[in-house]
C-alpha positions, 0 to 999 in steps of 0.5 A: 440474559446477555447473548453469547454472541461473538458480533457484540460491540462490547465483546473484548474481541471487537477490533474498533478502537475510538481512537482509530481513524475511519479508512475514510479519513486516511490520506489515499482516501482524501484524493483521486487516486492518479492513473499511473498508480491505476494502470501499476495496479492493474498491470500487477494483477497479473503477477504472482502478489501476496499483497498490494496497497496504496498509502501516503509516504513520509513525504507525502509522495504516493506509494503503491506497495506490492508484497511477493515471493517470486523474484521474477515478479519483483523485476517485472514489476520494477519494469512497468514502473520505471514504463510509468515514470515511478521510482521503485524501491526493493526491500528483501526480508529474511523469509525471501519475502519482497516488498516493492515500493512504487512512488509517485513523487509529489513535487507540492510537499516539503520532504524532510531535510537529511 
């Protein structure tokens, strides 16, 4: 008799895909992540964030990505980053939700051409 059991691999609500990546396989896993992302994550621990993550961007620069409501956390974060020498961008949503880009600009990967 099959089990009800809503943890089986063969359930249609079990999320792994085969195709999917592994988290260790995703670029921010392949490489040491580098102190001035460490120390902007630490210090935004401290802020009023919804969400924070680290990928690699388009050009293979580094990002860190902190999701907020507050726009007093928004400038605060843009201050310790430009402290720590990242570029910062700012995308706003219609819902007053900010999404603040911090990026570590690698110098060894080829950027697309505009």
């Amino acid at each position: 008799m099959k089990s009800d059991d809503a943890n089986e691999k063969n359930s249609n609500d079990y999320i792994w895909e085969s195709n999917r990546k592994s988290f260790s396989k995703l670029p921010t896993s392949e490489y040491t992540m580098d102190e001035s992302r460490r120390v902007m994550i630490r210090k935004a621990l401290d802020l009023d964030i919804i969400d924070v993550r680290s990928y690699a961007g388009y050009r293979g620069d580094m990002l860190v990505e902190f999701t907020t409501m507050e726009k007093d956390t928004v400038s605060a974060l843009k201050k310790i980053a430009e402290e720590l020498g990242l570029e910062v961008t700012v995308r706003q949503d219609p819902l007053q939700i900010y999404q603040v880009y911090c990026i570590v600009v690698t110098e060894d990967t080829y950027g697309l051409k505009v």
